[in-house]
Residue, then its C-alpha position, 0 to 999 in steps of 0.5 A: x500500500x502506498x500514499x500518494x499526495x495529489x493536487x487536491x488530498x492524500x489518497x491510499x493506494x494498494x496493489x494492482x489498484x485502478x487509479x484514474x486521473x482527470x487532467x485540464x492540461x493538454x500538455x500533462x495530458x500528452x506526458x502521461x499518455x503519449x510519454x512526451x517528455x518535457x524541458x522541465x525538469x520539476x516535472x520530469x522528477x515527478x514523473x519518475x516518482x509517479x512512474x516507480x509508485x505505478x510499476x512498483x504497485x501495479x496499477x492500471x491507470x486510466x488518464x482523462x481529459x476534462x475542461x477546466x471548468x470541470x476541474x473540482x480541484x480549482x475550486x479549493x486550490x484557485x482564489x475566487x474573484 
């Protein structure tokens, strides 16, 4: 079992777990899907923590795309005006 923090909380979780992550990046998006690597290098480091954790538990991710207005994690994280 392993913790992973996200955008938005902690989420616990376990072997061979179905994970599905909603992204409003088209750029994110493409790295996590098409495996198209970036210049940045915050980013590429935390590609290869999330890569281990997703090998090392087995998990089968499901990645999906939505538009930012969709995005739930906007409305704690962004300032309202």
């Amino acid at each position: 079992m392993s913790e992973f923090f996200g955008g938005v909380g902690r989420f616990i979780i376990k072997n061979k777990d179905t994970v599905k992550v909603m992204l409003d990046l088209k750029t994110m998006f493409d790295r996590l899907v098409k495996n198209k690597s970036t210049t940045d290098i915050f980013i590429e480091r935390r590609m290869r923590f999330i890569d281990q954790i997703i090998q090392q538990q087995n998990l089968d991710v499901r990645y999906q795309i939505i538009d930012p207005a969709e995005n739930k994690a906007n409305q704690l994280l962004l300032p309202k005006n």
